[in-house]
C-alpha distance (Angstrom), angle and dihedral (degrees) to the residues before:
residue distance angle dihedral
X1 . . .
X2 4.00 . .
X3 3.98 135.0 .
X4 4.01 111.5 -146.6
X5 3.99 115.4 -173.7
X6 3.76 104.3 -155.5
X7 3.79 89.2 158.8
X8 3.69 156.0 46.0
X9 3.81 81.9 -3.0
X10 3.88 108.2 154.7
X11 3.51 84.9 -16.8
X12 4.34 126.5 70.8
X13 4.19 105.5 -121.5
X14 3.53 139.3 51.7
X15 3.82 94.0 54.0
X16 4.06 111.0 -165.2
X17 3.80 124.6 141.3
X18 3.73 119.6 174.7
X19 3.48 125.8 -152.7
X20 4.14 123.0 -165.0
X21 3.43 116.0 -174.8
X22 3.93 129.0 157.7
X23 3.60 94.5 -7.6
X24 3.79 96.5 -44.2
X25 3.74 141.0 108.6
X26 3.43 131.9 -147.1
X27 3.36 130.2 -172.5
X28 4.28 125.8 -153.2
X29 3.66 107.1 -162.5
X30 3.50 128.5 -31.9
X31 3.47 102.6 -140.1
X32 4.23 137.4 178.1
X33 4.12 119.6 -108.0
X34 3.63 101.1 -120.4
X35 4.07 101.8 174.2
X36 4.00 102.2 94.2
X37 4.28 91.4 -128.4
X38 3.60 81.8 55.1
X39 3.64 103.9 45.7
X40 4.13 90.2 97.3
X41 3.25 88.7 75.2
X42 3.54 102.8 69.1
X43 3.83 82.5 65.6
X44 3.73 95.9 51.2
X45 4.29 118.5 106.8
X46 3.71 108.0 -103.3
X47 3.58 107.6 -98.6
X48 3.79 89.7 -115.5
X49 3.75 132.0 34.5
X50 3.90 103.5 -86.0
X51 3.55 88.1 -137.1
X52 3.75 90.5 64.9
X53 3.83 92.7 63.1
X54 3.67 114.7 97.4
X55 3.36 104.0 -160.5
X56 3.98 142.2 -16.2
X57 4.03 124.5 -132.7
X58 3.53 118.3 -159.4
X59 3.84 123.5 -158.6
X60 3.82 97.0 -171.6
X61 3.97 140.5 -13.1
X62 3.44 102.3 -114.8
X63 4.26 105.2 134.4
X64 3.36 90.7 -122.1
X65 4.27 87.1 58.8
X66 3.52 93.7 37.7
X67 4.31 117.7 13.4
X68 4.46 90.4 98.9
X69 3.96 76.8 61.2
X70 3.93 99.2 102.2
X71 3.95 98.6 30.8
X72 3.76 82.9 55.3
X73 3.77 91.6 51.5
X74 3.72 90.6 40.6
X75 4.15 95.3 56.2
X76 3.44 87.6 49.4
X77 4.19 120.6 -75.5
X78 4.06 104.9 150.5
X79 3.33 101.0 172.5
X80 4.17 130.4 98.9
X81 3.45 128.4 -79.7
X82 3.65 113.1 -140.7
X83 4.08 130.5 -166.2
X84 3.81 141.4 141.8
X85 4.39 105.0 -79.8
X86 3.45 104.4 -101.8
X87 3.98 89.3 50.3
X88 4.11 92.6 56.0
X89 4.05 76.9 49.0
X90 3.57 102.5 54.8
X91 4.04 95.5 29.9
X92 3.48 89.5 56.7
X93 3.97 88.1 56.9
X94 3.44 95.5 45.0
X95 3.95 93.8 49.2
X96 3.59 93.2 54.4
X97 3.88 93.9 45.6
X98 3.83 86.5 51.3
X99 3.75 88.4 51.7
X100 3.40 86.6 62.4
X101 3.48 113.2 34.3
X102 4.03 82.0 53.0
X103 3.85 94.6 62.7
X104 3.98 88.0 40.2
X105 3.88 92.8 52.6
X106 3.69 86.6 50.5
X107 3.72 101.6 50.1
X108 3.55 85.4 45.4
X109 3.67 89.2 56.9
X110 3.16 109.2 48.1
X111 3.46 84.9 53.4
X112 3.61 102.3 58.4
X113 4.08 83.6 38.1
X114 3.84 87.9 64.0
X115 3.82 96.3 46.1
X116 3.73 95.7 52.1
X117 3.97 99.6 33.6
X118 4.18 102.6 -111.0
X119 3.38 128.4 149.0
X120 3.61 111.8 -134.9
X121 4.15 115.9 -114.7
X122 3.34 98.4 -144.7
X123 4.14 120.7 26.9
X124 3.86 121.5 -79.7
X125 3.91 95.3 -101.5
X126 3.85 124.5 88.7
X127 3.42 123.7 -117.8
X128 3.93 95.0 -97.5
X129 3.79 137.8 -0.6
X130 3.69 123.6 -133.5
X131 3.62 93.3 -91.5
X132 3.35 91.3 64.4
X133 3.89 90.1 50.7
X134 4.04 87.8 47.4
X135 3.78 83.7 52.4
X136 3.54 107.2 57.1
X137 3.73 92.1 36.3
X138 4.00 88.2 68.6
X139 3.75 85.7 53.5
X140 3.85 88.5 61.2
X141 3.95 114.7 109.8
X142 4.07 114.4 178.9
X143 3.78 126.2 -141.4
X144 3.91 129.6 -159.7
X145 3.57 122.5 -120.9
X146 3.82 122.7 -87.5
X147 4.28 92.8 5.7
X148 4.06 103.6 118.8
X149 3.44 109.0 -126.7
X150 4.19 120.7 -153.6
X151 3.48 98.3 -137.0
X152 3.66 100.8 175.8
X153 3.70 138.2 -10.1
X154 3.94 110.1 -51.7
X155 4.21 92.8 -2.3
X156 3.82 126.6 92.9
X157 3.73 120.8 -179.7
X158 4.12 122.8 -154.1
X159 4.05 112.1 -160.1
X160 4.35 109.3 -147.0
X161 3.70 118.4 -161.3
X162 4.27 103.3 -99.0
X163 3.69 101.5 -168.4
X164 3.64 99.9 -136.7
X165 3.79 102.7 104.7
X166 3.76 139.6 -11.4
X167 4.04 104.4 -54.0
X168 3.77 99.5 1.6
X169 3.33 124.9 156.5
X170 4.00 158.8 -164.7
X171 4.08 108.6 -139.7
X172 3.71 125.1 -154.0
X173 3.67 123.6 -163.2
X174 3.34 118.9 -160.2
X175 4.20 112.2 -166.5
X176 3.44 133.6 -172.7
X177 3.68 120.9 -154.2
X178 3.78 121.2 -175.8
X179 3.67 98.7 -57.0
X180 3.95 99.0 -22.2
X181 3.81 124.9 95.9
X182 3.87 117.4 -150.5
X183 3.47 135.9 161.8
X184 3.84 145.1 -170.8
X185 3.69 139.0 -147.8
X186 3.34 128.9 -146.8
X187 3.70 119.0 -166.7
X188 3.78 97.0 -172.7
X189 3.88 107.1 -177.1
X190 3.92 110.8 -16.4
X191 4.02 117.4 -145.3
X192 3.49 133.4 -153.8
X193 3.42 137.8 -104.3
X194 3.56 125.2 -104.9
X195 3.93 98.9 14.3
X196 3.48 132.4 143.8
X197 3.86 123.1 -66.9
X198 3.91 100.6 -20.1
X199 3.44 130.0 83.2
X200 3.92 128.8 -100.3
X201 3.98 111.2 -89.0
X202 3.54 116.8 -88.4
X203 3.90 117.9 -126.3
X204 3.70 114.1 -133.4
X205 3.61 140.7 -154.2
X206 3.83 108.0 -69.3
X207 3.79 116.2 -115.6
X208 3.85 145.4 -144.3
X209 3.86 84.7 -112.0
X210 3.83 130.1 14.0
X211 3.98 123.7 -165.6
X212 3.63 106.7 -164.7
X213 3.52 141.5 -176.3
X214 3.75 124.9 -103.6
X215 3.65 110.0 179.8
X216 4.05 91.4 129.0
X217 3.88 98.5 23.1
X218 4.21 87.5 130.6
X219 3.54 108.6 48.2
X220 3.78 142.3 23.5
X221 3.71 138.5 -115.1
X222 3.98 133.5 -117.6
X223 3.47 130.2 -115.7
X224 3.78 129.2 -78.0
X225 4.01 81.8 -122.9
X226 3.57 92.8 46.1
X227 4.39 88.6 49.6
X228 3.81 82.3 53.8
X229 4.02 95.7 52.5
X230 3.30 94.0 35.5
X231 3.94 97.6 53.6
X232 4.14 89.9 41.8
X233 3.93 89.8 49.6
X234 4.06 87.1 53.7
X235 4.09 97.6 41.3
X236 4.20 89.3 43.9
X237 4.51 88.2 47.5
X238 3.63 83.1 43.5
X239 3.51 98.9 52.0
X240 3.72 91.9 40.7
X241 3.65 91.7 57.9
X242 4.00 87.7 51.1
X243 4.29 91.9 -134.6
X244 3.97 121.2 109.7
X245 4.00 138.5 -77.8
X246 3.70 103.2 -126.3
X247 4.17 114.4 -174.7
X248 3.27 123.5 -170.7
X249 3.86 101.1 -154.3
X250 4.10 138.7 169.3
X251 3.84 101.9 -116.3
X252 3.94 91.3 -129.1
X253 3.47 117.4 75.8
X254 3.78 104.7 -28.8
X255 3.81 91.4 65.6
X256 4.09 86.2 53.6
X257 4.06 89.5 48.4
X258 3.22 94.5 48.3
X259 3.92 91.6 50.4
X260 3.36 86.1 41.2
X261 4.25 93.2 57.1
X262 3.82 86.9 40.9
X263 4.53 91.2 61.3
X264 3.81 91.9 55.7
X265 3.34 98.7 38.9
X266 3.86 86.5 58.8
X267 3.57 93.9 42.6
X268 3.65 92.0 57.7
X269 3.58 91.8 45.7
X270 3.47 91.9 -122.4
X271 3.73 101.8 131.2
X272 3.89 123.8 40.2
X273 3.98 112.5 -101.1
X274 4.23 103.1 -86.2
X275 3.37 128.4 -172.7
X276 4.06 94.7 -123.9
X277 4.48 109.3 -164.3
X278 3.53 105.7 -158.6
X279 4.12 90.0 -156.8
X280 3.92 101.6 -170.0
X281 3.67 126.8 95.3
X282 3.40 97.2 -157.1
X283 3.86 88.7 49.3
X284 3.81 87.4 61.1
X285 3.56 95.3 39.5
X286 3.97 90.1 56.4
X287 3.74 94.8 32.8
X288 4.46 74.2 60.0
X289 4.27 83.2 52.5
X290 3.81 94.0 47.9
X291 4.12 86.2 57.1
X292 3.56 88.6 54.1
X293 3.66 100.5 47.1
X294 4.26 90.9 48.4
X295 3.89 86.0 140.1
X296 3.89 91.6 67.9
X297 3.83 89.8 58.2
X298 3.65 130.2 111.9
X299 4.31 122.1 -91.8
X300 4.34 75.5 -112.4
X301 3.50 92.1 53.9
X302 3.63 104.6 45.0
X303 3.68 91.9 50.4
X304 3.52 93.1 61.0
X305 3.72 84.8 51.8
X306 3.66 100.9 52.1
X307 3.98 84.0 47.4
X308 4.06 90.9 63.4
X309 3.94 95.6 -101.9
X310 3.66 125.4 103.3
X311 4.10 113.3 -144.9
X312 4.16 87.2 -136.8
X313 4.05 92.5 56.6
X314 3.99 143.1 77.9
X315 3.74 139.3 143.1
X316 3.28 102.9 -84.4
X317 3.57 102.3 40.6
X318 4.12 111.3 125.9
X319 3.86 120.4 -175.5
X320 3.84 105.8 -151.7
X321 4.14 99.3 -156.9
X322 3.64 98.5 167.9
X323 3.92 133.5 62.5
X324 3.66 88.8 -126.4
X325 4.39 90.7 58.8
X326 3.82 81.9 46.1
X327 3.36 97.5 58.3
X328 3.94 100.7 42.4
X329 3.81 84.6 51.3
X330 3.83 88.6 78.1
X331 3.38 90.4 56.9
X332 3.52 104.4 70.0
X333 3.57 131.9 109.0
X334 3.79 122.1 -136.3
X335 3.57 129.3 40.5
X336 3.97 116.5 -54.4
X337 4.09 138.8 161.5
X338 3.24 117.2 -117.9
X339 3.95 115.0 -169.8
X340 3.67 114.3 -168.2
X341 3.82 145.0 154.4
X342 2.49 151.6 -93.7
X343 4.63 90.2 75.9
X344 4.19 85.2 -157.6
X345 3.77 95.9 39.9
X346 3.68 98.2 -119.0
X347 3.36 107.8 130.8
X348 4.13 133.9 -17.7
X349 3.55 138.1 63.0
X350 3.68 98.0 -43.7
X351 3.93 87.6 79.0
X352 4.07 87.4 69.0
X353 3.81 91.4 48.5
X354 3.64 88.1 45.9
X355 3.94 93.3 50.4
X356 3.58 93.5 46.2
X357 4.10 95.9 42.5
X358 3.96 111.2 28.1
X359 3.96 97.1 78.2
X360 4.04 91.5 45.2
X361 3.58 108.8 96.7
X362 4.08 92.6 -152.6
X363 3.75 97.2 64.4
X364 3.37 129.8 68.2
X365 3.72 131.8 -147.5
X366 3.58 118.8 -140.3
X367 3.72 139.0 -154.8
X368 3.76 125.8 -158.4
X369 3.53 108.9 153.1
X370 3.95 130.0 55.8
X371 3.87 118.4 -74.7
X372 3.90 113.5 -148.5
X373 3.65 117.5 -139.6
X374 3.82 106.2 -92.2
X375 3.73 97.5 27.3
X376 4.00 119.2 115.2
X377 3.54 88.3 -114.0
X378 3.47 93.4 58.9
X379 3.47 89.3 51.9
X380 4.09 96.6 48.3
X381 3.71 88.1 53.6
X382 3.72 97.2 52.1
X383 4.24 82.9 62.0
X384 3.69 105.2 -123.9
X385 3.80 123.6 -173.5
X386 3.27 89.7 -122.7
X387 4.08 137.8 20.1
X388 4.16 128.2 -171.4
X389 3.52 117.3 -133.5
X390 3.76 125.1 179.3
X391 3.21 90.1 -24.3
X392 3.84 106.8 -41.1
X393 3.67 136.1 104.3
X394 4.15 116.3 -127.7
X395 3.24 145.2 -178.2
X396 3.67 120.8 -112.3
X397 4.15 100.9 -134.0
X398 3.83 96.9 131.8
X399 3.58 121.4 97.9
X400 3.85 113.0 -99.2
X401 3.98 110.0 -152.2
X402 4.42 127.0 163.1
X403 3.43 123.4 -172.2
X404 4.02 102.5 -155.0
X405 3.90 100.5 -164.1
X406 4.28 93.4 66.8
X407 4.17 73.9 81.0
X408 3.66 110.4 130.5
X409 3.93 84.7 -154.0
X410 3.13 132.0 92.0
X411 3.77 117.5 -110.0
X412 4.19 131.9 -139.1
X413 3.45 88.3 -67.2
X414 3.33 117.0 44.6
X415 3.63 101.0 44.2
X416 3.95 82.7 60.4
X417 3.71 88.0 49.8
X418 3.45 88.7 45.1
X419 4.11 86.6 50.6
X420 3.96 92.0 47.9
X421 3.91 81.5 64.1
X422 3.39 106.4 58.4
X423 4.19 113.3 99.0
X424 2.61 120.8 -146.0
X425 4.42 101.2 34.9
X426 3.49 117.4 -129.8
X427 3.75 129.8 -122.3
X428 3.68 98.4 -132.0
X429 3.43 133.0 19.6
X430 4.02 128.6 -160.7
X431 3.47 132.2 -158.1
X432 3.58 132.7 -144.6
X433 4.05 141.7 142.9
X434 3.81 93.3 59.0
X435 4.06 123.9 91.9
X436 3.50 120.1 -100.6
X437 3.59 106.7 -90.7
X438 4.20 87.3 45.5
X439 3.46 98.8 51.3
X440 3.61 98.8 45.7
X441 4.27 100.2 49.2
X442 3.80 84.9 41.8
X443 4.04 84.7 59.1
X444 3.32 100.3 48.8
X445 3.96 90.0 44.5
X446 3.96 85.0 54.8
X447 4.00 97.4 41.3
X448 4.27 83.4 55.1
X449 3.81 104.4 38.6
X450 4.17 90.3 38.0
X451 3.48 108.2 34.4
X452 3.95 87.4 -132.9
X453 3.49 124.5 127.6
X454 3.83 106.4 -110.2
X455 3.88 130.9 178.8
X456 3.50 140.9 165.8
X457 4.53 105.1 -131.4
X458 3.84 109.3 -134.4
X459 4.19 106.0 -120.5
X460 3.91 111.5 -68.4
X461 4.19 92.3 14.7
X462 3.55 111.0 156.0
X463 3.89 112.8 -147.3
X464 4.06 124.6 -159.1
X465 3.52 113.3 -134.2
């Protein structure tokens, strides 16, 4: 039985671990590069003929779990795609969005490529078309929680409720091999407990080997009560300054928490009533999911439900679905929200609310998802002088705020928490999701404080099990 990392691997997207084991491969995730020094690789041959891969389990729908889905499909995977219901849901709205947004950035390009002379480094196509999307969304076959699933001969796979979006999970595979028994966990993202909407992480059975996530492995979160302050102390400044609330936010789950914040903080009159534009689509479109997957929610949420108010909705609230009611949006006066993807700021609608709001000192810009290294939004938070979008250079005059504890991931501690629950312990522990630096110094703080073995594979490492 062998391990290969052939994503988010000392590094935080493009999640995709393969695991071969008596003849079989398996697949866990499939997910898109987001980091711009690590954007080649979404052009890069899979490492093994996709038609050799039996089967692909996803733990959530995030893009960066699932956005390789249709070029994998397209070269030639035939097998299903299995994950929890509301992830086959929401993956097959981000897949078609990314469709899209992938032949948009490349008009786009090639435009701006012709007006300033550049050759193009890769060729003017995206990576797949919206057939290809369609086509690997038909190969999708959902799974309920906590049912073991034989997914091929001699391995069965068991999906746990993760807590970081709508449907995410932990997967355990347990594998039999001749006369030997193994098994492997898969933490996939790891929530928090006592967020908005979703319910608390479930802990599953322990494993003989675990590969977890480490996005947050060297710091720790705030408070949901310190979120709430936070986010009403930035709306109120904003307002007082009379400029714009611009938030950069993942359309899947963050957008819903942050809708979510926004209803009780004008229930308890503790924020002046804004006109709030969620500007996304696919934002809308899952926002649509979340009402159909109500039993997922939190004991919090569904109160407010059975009390005649939904936790994602407020006077006030306008969903902007087509270009043309994005584009007016910008030309109102008086301080609104806008919240629009993409949450890193590399691609999407934000880019218009950032052109027309970063070089205004009144509005403020703010971050409350994670930024990967080489992503604008990495680069808007470290404050430069100056930023380039679509083409044009701009000041930096707007005030740049984050709020870190809107994190779907679990932080330092909670994912050890989360480790002190696993039964049995595992034997060796690997890390990925988490940059470099992150994933290695939360390794060697494991490897002391456990006893365990933990590492952190180098991109495309093959491990013998």
């Amino acid at each position: 039985m062998k391990l290969t990392f052939l994503g988010a691997a000392r590094n935080v997207t493009g999640s995709r671990t393969m695991v071969e084991t008596g003849g079989s491969r398996i697949l866990i995730d499939c997910g898109y590069f987001q980091e711009r020094k690590f954007q080649d690789r979404n052009w890069d041959e899979f490492p093994v003929p996709p038609s050799s891969i039996d089967v692909v389990l996803l733990t959530h729908a995030h893009l960066d779990h699932t956005g390789l889905l249709p070029r994998l499909v397209a070269q030639g995977f035939k097998g299903k795609i299995l994950g929890t219901h509301a992830t086959c849901d929401i993956a097959a709205i981000i897949l078609r969005d990314s469709a899209r947004l992938q032949q948009e950035d490349v008009r786009q390009k090639q435009k701006r490529h012709q007006r300033e002379g550049r050759a193009p480094k890769h060729p003017y196509r995206a990576l797949y078309d919206p057939d290809d999307a369609e086509d690997a969304i038909q190969q999708f076959s959902p799974v309920e929680f906590q049912r073991p699933v034989e997914i091929v001969p001699g391995v069965s796979a068991v999906w746990y409720e993760a807590g970081h979006i709508l449907g995410a999970a932990s997967i355990r595979l347990e594998v039999t091999e001749g006369a030997a028994n193994k098994s492997i966990l898969f933490s996939g993202d790891v929530g928090r407990k006592d967020m908005p909407l979703i319910r608390d992480p479930v802990t599953p059975h322990g494993a003989d080997t675990l590969v977890m996530e480490s996005t947050y492995g060297d710091r720790d979160h705030d408070s949901e009560v310190a979120i709430a302050d936070q986010l009403a102390k930035v709306i109120n400044e904003t307002h007082e300054a009379g400029g714009n609330l611009v938030i950069p936010s993942f359309a899947v789950e963050r957008a819903q928490d942050i809708l979510y914040h926004f209803t009780r903080l004008l229930r308890a009159k503790k924020i002046p009533p804004t006109l709030v534009f969620l500007d996304s689509p696919m934002a809308v479109r899952v926002t649509e999911v979340f009402k159909r997957h109500e039993s997922l929610f939190d004991a919090k949420s569904r109160a407010m439900l059975n009390q005649g108010e939904h936790p994602c909705d407020f006077p006030g609230l306008k969903m902007a679905r087509t270009r043309e009611q994005s584009k007016a949006i910008n030309q109102i006066k008086g301080t609104i929200c806008v919240i629009a993807g993409s949450g890193m700021c590399t691609g999407g609608r934000i880019k218009h609310h950032l052109l027309a709001n970063i070089a205004r000192p009144e509005s403020t810009i703010l971050f409350v998802g994670y930024q990967a290294e080489g992503t604008l939004g990495r680069h808007i938070l470290r404050k430069p002088d100056e930023v380039r979008i679509h083409g044009q250079m701009l000041p930096v005059k707007a005030r740049i705020a984050q709020i870190q504890g809107f994190s779907g991931h679990a932080d330092r501690g909670e994912l050890r928490r989360w480790l002190d629950g696993l039964d049995p312990k595992p034997s060796r522990i690997f890390l990925n999701h988490g940059e470099e630096g992150v994933a290695k110094g939360f390794a060697e703080a494991l490897t002391k404080d456990y006893g365990i073995e933990t590492l952190a594979p180098e991109y495309q490492s093959e491990i013998d099990l």
